[in-house]
BALOBA-1460 file (C-alpha; in Angstrom, 3 decimals):
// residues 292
<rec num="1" residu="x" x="1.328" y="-2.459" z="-22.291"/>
<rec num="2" residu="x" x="2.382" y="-5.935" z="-21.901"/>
<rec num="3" residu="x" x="1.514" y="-7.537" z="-18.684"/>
<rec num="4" residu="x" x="3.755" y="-7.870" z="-15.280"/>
<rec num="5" residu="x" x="3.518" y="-11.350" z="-13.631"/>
<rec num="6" residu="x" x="4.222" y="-10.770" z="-9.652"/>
<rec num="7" residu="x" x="7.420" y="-12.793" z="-10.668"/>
<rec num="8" residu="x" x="8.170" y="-9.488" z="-12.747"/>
<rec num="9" residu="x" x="11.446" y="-7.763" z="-11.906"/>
<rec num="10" residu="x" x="8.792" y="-4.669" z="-11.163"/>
<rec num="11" residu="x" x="8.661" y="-5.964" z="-7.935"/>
<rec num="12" residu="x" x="10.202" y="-6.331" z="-4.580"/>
<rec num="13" residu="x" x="11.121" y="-9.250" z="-2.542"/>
<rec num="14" residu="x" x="9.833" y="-9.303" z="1.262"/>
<rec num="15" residu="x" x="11.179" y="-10.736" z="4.472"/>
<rec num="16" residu="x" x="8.531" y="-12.887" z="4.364"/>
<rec num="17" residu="x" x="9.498" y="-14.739" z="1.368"/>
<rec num="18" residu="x" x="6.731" y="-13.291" z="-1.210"/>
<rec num="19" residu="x" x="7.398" y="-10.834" z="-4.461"/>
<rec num="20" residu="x" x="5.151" y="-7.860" z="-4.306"/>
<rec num="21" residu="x" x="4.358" y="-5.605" z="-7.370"/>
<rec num="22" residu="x" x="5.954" y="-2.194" z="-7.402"/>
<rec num="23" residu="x" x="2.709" y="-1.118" z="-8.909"/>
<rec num="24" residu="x" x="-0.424" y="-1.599" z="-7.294"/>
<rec num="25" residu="x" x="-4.268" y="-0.470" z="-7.474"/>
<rec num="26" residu="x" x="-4.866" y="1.747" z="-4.393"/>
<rec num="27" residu="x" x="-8.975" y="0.722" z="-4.093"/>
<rec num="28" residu="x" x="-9.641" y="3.740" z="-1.718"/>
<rec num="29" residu="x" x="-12.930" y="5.287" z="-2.465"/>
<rec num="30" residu="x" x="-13.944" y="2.859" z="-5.021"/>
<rec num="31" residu="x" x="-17.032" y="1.777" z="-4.094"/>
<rec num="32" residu="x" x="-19.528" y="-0.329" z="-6.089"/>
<rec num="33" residu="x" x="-19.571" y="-3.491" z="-7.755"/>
<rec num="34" residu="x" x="-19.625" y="-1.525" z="-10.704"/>
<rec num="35" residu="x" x="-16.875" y="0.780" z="-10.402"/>
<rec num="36" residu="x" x="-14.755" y="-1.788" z="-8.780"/>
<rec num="37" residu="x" x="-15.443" y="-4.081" z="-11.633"/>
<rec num="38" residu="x" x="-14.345" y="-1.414" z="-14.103"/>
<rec num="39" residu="x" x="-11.305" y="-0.490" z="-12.474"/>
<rec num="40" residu="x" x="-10.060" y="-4.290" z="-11.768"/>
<rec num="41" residu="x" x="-10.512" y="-4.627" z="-15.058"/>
<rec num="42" residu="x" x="-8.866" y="-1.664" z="-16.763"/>
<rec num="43" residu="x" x="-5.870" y="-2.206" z="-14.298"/>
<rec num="44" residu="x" x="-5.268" y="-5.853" z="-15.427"/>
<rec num="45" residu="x" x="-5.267" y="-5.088" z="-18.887"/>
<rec num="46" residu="x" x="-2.753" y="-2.366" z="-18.045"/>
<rec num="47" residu="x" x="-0.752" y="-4.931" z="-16.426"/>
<rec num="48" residu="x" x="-1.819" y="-4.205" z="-12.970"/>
<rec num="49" residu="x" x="-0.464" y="-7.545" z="-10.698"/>
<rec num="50" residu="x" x="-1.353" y="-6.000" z="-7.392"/>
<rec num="51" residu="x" x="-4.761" y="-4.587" z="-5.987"/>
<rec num="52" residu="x" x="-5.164" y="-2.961" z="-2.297"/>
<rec num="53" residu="x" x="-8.065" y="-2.630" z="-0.098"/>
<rec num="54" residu="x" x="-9.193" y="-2.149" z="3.571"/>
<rec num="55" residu="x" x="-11.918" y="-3.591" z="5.905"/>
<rec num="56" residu="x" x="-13.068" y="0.476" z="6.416"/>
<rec num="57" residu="x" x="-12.665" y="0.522" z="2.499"/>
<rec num="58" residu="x" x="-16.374" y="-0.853" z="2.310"/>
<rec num="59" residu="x" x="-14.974" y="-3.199" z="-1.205"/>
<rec num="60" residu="x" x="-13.461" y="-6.252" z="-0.380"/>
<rec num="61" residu="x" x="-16.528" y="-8.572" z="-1.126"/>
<rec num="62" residu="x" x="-16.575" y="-6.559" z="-4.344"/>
<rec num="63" residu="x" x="-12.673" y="-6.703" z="-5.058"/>
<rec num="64" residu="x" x="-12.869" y="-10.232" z="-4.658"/>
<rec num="65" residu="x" x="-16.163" y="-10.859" z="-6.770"/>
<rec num="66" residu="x" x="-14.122" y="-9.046" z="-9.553"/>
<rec num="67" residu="x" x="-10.967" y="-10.605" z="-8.999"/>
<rec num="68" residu="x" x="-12.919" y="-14.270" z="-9.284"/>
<rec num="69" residu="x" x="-15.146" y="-13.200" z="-12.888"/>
<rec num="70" residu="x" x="-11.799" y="-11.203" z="-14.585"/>
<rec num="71" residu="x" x="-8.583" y="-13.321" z="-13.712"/>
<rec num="72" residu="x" x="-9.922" y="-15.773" z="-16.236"/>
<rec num="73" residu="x" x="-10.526" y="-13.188" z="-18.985"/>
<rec num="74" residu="x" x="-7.430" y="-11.773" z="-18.636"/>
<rec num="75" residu="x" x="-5.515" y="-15.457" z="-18.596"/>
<rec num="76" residu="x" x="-4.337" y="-14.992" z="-14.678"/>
<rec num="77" residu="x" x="-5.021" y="-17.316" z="-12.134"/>
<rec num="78" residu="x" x="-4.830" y="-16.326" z="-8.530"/>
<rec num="79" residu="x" x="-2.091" y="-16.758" z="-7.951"/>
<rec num="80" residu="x" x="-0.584" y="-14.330" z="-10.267"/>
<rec num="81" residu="x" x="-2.375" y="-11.670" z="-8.822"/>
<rec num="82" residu="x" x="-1.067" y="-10.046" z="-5.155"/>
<rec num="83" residu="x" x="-3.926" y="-9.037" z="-2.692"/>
<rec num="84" residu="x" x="-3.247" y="-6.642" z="0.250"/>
<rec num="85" residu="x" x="-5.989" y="-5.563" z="2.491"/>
<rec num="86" residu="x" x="-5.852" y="-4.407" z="6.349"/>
<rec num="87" residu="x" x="-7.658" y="-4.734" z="10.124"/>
<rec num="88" residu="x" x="-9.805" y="-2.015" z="10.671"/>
<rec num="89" residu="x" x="-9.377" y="0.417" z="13.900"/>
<rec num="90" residu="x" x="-12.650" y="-1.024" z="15.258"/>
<rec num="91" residu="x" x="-11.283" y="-4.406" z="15.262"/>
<rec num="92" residu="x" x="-7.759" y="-3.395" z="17.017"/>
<rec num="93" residu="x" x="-7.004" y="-5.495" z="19.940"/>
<rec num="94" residu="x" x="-9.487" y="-8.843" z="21.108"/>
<rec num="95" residu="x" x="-11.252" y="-8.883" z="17.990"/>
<rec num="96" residu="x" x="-8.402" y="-8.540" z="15.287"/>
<rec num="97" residu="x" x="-8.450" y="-12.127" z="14.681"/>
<rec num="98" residu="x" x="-12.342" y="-11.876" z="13.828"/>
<rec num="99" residu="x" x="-11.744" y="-9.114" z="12.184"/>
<rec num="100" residu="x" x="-8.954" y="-10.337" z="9.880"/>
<rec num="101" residu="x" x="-10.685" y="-13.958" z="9.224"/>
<rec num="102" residu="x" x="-13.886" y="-10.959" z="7.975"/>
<rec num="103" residu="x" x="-11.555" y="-9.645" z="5.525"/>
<rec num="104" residu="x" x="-10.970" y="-13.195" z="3.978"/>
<rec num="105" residu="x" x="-14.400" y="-14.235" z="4.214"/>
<rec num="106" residu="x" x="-15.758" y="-10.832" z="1.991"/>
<rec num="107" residu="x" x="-12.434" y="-11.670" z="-0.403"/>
<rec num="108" residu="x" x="-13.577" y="-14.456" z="-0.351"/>
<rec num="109" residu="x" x="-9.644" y="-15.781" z="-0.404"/>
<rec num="110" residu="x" x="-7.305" y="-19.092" z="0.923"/>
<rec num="111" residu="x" x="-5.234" y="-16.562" z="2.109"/>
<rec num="112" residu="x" x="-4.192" y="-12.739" z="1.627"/>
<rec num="113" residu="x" x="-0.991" y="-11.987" z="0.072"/>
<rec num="114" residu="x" x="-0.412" y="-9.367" z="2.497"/>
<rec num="115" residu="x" x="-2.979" y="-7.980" z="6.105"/>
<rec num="116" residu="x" x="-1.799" y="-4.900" z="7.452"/>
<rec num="117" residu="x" x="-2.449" y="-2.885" z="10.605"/>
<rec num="118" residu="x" x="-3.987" y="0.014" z="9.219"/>
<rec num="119" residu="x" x="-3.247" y="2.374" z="12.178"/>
<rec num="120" residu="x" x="-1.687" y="2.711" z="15.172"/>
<rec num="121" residu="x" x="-4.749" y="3.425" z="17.305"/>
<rec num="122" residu="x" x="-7.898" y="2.289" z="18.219"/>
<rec num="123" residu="x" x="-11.737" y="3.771" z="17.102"/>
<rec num="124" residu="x" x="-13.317" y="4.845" z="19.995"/>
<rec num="125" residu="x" x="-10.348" y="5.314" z="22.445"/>
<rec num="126" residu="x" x="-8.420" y="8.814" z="22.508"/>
<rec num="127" residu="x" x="-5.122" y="8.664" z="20.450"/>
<rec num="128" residu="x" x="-2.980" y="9.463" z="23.603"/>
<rec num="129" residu="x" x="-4.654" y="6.680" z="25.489"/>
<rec num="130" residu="x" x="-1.918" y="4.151" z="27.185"/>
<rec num="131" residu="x" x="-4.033" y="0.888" z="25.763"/>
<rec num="132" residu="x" x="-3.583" y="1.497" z="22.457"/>
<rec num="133" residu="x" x="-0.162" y="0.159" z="22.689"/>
<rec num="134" residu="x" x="-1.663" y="-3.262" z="24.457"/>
<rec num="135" residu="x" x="-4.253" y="-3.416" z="21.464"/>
<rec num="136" residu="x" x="-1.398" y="-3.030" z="18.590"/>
<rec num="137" residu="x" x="0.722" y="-5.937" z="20.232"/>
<rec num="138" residu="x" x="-2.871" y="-8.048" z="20.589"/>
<rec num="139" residu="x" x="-3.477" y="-7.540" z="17.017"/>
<rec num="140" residu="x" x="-0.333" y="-7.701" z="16.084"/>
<rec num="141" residu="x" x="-0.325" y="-11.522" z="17.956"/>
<rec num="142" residu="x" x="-3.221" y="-12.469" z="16.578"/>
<rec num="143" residu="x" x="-1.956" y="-11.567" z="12.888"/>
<rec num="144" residu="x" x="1.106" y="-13.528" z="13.634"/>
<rec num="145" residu="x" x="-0.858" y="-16.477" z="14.640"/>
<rec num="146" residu="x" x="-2.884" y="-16.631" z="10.981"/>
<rec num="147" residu="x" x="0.669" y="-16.270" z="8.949"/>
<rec num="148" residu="x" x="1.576" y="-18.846" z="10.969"/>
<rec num="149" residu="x" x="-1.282" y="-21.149" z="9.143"/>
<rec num="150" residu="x" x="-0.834" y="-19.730" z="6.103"/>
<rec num="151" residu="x" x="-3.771" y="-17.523" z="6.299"/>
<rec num="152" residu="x" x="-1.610" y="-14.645" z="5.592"/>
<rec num="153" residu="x" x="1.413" y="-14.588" z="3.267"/>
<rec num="154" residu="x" x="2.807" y="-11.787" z="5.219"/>
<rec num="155" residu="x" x="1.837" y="-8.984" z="7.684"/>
<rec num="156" residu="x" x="2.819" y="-5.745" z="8.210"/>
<rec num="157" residu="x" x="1.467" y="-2.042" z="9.531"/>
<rec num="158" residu="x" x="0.513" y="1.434" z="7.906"/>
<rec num="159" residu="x" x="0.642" y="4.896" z="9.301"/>
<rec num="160" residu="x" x="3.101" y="3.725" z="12.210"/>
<rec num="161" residu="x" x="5.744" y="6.313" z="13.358"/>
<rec num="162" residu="x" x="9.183" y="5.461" z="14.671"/>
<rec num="163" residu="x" x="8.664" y="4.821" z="17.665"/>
<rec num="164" residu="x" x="5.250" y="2.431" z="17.103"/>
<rec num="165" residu="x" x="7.993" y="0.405" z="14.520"/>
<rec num="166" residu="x" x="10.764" y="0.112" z="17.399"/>
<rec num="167" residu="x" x="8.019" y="-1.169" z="20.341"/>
<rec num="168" residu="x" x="7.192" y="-3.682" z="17.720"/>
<rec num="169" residu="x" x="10.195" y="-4.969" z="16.680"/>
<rec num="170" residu="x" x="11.283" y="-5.640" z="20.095"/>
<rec num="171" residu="x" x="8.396" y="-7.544" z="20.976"/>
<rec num="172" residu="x" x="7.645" y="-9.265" z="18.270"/>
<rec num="173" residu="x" x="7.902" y="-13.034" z="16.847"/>
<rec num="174" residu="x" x="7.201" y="-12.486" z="13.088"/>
<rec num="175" residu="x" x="8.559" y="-9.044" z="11.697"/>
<rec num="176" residu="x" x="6.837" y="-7.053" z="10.016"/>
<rec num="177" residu="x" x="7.069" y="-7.588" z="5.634"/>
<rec num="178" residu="x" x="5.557" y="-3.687" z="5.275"/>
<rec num="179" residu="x" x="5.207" y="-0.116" z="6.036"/>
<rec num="180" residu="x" x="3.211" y="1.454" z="4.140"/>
<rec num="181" residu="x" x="2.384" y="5.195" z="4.532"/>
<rec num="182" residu="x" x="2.133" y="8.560" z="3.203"/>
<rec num="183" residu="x" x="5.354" y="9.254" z="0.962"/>
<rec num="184" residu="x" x="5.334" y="11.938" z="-1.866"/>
<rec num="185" residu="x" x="8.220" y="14.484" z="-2.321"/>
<rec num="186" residu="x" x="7.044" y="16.614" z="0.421"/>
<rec num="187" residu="x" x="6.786" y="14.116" z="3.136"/>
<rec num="188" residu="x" x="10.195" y="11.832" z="2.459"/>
<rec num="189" residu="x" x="10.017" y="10.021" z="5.619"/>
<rec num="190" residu="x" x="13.612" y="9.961" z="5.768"/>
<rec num="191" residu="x" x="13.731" y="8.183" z="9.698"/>
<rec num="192" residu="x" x="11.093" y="5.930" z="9.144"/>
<rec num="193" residu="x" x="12.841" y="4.856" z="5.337"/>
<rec num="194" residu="x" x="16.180" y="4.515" z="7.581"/>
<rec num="195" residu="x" x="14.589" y="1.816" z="10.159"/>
<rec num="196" residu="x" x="12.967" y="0.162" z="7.260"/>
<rec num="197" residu="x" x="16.178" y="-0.248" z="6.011"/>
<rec num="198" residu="x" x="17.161" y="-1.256" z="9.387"/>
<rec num="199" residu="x" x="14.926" y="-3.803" z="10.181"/>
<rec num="200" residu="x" x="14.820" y="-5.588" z="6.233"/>
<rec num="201" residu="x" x="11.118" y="-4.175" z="6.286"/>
<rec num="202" residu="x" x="9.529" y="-3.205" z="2.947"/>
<rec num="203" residu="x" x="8.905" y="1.067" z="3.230"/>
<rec num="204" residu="x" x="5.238" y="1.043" z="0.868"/>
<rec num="205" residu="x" x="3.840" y="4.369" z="-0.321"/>
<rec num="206" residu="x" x="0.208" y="5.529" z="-0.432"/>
<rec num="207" residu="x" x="-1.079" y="9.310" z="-1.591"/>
<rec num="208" residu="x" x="1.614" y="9.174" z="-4.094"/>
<rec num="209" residu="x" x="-0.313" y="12.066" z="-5.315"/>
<rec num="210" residu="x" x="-0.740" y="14.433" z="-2.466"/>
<rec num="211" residu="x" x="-4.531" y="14.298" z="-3.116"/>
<rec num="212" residu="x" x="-3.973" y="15.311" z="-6.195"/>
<rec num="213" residu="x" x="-2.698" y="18.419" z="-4.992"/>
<rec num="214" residu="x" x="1.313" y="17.824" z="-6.295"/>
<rec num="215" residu="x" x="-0.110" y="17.560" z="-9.722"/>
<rec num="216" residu="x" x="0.317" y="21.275" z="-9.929"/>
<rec num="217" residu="x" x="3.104" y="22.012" z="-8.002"/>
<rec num="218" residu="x" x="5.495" y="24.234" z="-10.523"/>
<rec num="219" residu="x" x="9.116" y="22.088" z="-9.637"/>
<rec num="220" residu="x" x="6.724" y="18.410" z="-10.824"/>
<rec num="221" residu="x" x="5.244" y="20.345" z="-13.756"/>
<rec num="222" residu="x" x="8.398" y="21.449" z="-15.222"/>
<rec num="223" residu="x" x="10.637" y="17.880" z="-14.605"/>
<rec num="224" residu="x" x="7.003" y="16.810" z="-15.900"/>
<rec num="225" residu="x" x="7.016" y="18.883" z="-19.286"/>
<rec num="226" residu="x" x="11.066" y="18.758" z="-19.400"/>
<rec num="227" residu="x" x="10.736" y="14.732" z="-19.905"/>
<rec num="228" residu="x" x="7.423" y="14.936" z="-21.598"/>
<rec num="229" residu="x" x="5.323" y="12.455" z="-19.257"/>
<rec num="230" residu="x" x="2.462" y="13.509" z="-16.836"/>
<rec num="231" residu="x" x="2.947" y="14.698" z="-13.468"/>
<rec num="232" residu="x" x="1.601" y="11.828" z="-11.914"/>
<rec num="233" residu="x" x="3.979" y="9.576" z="-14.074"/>
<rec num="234" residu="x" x="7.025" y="11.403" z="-12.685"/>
<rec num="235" residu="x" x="5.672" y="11.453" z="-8.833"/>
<rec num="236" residu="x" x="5.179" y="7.507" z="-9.021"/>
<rec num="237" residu="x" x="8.109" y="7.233" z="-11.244"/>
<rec num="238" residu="x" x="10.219" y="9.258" z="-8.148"/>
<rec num="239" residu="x" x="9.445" y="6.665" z="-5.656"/>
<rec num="240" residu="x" x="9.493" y="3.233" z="-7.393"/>
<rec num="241" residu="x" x="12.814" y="4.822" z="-8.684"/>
<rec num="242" residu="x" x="13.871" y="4.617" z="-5.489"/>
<rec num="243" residu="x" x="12.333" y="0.989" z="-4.968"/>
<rec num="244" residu="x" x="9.529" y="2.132" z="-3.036"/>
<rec num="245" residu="x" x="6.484" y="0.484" z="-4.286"/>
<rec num="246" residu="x" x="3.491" y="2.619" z="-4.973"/>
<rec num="247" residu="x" x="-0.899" y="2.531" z="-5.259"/>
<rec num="248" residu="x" x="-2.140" y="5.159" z="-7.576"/>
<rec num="249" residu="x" x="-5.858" y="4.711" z="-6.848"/>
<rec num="250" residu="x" x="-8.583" y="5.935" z="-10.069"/>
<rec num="251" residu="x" x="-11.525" y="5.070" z="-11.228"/>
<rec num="252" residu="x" x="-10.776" y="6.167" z="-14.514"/>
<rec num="253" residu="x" x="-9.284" y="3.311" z="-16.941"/>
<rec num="254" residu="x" x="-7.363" y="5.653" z="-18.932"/>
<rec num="255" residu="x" x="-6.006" y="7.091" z="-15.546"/>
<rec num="256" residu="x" x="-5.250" y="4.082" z="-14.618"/>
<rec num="257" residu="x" x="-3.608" y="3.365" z="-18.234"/>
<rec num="258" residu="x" x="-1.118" y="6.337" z="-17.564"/>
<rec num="259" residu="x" x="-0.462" y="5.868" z="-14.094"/>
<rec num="260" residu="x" x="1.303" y="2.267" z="-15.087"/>
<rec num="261" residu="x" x="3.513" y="3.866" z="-17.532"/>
<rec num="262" residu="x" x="6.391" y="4.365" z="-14.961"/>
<rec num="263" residu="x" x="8.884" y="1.286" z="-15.695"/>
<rec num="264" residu="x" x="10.223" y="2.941" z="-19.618"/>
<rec num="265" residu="x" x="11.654" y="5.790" z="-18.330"/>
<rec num="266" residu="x" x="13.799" y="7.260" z="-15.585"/>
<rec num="267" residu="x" x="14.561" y="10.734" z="-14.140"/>
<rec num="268" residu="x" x="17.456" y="12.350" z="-14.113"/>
<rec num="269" residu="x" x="19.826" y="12.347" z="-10.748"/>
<rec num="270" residu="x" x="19.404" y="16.033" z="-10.826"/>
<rec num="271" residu="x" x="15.596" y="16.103" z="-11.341"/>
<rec num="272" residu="x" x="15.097" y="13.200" z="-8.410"/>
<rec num="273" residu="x" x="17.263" y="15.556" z="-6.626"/>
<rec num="274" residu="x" x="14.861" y="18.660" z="-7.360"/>
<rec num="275" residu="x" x="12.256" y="16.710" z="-6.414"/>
<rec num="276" residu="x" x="13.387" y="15.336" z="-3.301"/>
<rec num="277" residu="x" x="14.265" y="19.130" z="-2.309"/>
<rec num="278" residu="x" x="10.812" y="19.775" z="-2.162"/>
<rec num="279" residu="x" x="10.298" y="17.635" z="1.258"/>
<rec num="280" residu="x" x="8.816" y="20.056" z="4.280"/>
<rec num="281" residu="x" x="7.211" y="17.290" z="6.444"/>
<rec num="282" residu="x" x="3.603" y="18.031" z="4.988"/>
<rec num="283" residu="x" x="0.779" y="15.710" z="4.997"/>
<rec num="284" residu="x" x="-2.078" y="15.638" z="3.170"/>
<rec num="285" residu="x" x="-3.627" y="12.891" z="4.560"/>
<rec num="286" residu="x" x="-3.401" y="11.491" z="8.641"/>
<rec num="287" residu="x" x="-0.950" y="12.488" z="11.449"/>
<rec num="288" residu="x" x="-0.480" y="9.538" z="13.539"/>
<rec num="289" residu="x" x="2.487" y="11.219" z="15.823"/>
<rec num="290" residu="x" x="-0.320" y="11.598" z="18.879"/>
<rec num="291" residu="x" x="-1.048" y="8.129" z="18.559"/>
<rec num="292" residu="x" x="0.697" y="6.516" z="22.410"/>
C-alpha cells in the first residue's frame, strides 16, 4: 500500500488550521516498548500518518521512542506524522497544565498535533458532582493557553455529550478542533454529529469495532461477504465514508495491514443505509450522560 502523507486527501481539515489523517492507530492497550515498536512500525509501512494515545494509556514515552528510531526508516520526518494524545481524569482541573506539559515531556515532542480532554469528569469526584463542570472549563483554559504557544496544534474533547459541547462553546476562547467518541453503526450519535456540524468541530470515532463484537453481527457479515472485504474493512469503511475519521487499534501487523485497506472501495447507498439502520443507542464502551 503506498503511503498517505497528512497532506493526503485521506484526511480532514480542522478549525484549527491542521490536516488530520482519516486513518489513525488507536494505541489503546498497547503496552510495551516492544509491542508499541511493532505496531508503529507495521502501521507506517501500511501507510499509517496518524498514531493516538492517552496519559492513562501508560505508552506515550514508548510511542514517542518509536516514533523518533522508525520515522527515519520509513523516510518520514515529524512532521509528516500527526500525534494525538489526551489529559488524564486525574489531572482535570488545577493540574491540567502539568498534566498536559507530562504528556509532551514522555512524547518527548515540540508540540502535539492534537491534546484532548479525555472525559468529561474528574477521578475521584462522583460523576454528578457540580465541580466537574468548574474543572472542564479550568482544563479546558489551561489547554487554550498552550495552543496559544504553539504547544498544541489544536485541542479538543472525547466522550462529551451535548450538553458538555454547548457549556463549552459558550464559554470558550479557542473552539474546540475534535470530538472524538464512540461511533459504530449502533451508536450513530446523530445530535452530537449535528452540533459538530454546527459548531465547524471535527466529529472523531473510536471503538469503530464495537469491541470486536460488530464483527459478527449478521447485517456487517453479509454487506461484508456481498463486497468481498472483511467486516472490519466495511465498519471503518462506513464511517470515513461519511468523513468521520477513524482509530482501529491492533497489535497485529497484518491486522493492522487490513484495517488500512478502506480508501479503494466504497459501499453501496443501500448497504450504508442497512448499516446505519442498525443504530439502537448501544455502547460498548463508557456512558458519560451522568457526568454534571
Amino acid at each position: 500500500m503506498s503511503p498517505m502523507p497528512v497532506s493526503s486527501s485521506h484526511s480532514v481539515a480542522l478549525n484549527s488550521g491542521c490536516q488530520m489523517p482519516l486513518l489513525g492507530l488507536g494505541t489503546y492497550k498497547l503496552c510495551g516498548p516492544a509491542d508499541v515498536y511493532q505496531a508503529v512500525d507495521a502501521a507506517l509501512a501500511a501507510g499509517y500518518r496518524s498514531f493516538d494515545s492517552a496519559a492513562v494509556y501508560h505508552n506515550e514515552a514508548d510511542l514517542g521512542k518509536a516514533l523518533r528510531e522508525l520515522l527515519p526508516k520509513h523516510g518520514l520526518t515529524r512532521q509528516d506524522v500527526f500525534i494525538t494524545s489526551k489529559l488524564g481524569p486525574k489531572d482535570q482541573g488545577v493540574r491540567a497544565m502539568d498534566g498536559a506539559l507530562h504528556s509532551l515531556s514522555q512524547l518527548d515532542l515540540e508540540y502535539i498535533d492534537l491534546y484532548l480532554i479525555h472525559w468529561p469528569g474528574t477521578q475521584g469526584l462522583p460523576v454528578a458532582d457540580d465541580r466537574n463542570p468548574g474543572n472542564r472549563a479550568q482544563s479546558w483554559a489551561s489547554l487554550e493557553e498552550l495552543h496559544s504557544q504553539g504547544k498544541l496544534r489544536a485541542i479538543g474533547v472525547s466522550n462529551y455529550t451535548p450538553a458538555h459541547m454547548r457549556a463549552l462553546m459558550q464559554s470558550c476562547k479557542v473552539p474546540p478542533a475534535v470530538l472524538q467518541v464512540e461511533f459504530h453503526p449502533r451508536l450513530c450519535q446523530p445530535e452530537l454529529r449535528s452540533l459538530c456540524k454546527e459548531f465547524g468541530v471535527c466529529f472523531q470515532a473510536y471503538s469503530s469495532l464495537g469491541k470486536g463484537e460488530l464483527l459478527t453481527d449478521p447485517v456487517i457479515l453479509e454487506v461484508a461477504k456481498n463486497c468481498e472485504r472483511t467486516p472490519a474493512q466495511v465498519l471503518l469503511r462506513w464511517a470515513v465514508q461519511q468523513g468521520v475519521p477513524v482509530l482501529p487499534k491492533s497489535s497485529n501487523p497484518e491486522r493492522i495491514l487490513r484495517n488500512a485497506e478502506v480508501f479503494d472501495f466504497t459501499l453501496s447507498d443501500p448497504d450504508m443505509d442497512r448499516l446505519s439502520a442498525l443504530d439502537c443507542g448501544h455502547r460498548f464502551c463508557w456512558d458519560p450522560s451522568e457526568v454534571a
